[in-house]
Structures are given as C-alpha cells and as structure tokens.
C-alpha angles and dihedrals in degrees: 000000000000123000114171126150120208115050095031101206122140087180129230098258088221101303124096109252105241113212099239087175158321144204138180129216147194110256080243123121095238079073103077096061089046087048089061097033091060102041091048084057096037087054101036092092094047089062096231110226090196131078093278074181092060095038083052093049088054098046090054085052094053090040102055084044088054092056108037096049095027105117127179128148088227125057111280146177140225101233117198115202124181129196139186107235103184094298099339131103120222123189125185129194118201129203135156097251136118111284090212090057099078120099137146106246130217106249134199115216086251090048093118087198140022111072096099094111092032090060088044083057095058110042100040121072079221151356142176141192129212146127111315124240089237084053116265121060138331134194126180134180122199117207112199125225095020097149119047103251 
C-alpha cells in the first residue's frame, strides 16, 4: 500500500490510462448514495473482476471526505473520474480543498468518524492525495486486477 500526500501519481505502469467515467456531484450528502448507485451502473458492462463492493465502499469514503472538507467561496462539485491502467482500476475524487490537508487519522474504537482513508488504506493495493488537476485536492486509489486478464 502507498499513501503519500503531495505529487498524487500512482503511475501507468506502462499502459495509457483509458477514461472508463466520470460524474459530478453536488457537495451534499445525498451525494454520496448517488455517487455508488451510478458507478455501480457506469461499471456494470466492463464485468468488473475486483470487489465493485469494496470499490463502492471506497468511493463512498472519498466521496463523503470530498464533501465534508471541500471548501471553495463560489459554488463547487466533487467530481469522480475512473480509468482502466493495463488491468488496474484507478479512481480519482476531486474537491476544492487544500491538498495538504489529507491525512489518515489515528482512530479509537469509539471514535464514530474518522476511518475513510484508513479504510482506503486497507482495501486498495494503493492510493495517493495532491493538488487536483481542477485546483484543490485529489485522491486516487488503484485496484489491481480489475479486469480478468
């Protein structure tokens, strides 16, 4: 597992990442349902080989993040993106907060928040946070052998 904050590149391992979707979404918490009802729908006709549960799980995660420490004086949007890398699956999650800002926490057992990234940490073989590309903050997790080879 990688977790580094700062250049957010999980690499392309040599392969051109192929856009595979992308949505954006109101900072609202309503979001975050809509978020795993639609890539659930956006993924179904590629036959996922990984967990899409635990990619799900993730992006509700990121998601949730996104919203709740996005921060922007105009109006703004969490935008998901996902992308086939060789036989990997990236997804990136997109907010206009303050790149320098992520970090896992160290949680309690009666700690009621606070275990997103570590979860992130967990169930992808990597993941990453920087500046976005849209300005603000990125993070992405790669699940490898997402597709059957």
């Amino acid at each position: 597992m990688s977790n580094a904050t700062g250049v957010c590149d999980l690499g392309s391992r040599g392969f051109e990442p192929v856009p595979m979707g992308s949505m954006t979404l109101y900072p609202v918490p309503e979001s975050v349902a809509r978020a795993r009802r639609w890539f659930r729908k956006l993924t179904a006709r590629h036959h996922l080989a990984c967990s899409v549960d635990d990619c799900v799980l993730m992006i509700s995660e990121l998601v949730t993040n996104a919203i709740l420490y996005g921060e922007a004086e105009d109006p703004w949007r969490v935008r998901v993106e996902w992308w086939r890398v060789g036989e990997a699956l990236r997804v990136d999650v997109h907010n206009p907060g303050f790149p320098n800002q992520v970090r896992m926490r160290e949680v309690n057992a009666d700690d009621a928040h606070g275990r997103g990234l570590c979860l992130v940490d967990t169930l992808a073989d990597s993941w990453c946070a920087g500046p976005s590309r849209f300005g603000g903050t990125m993070v992405s997790f790669l699940v490898d052998d997402a597709w059957a080879a």
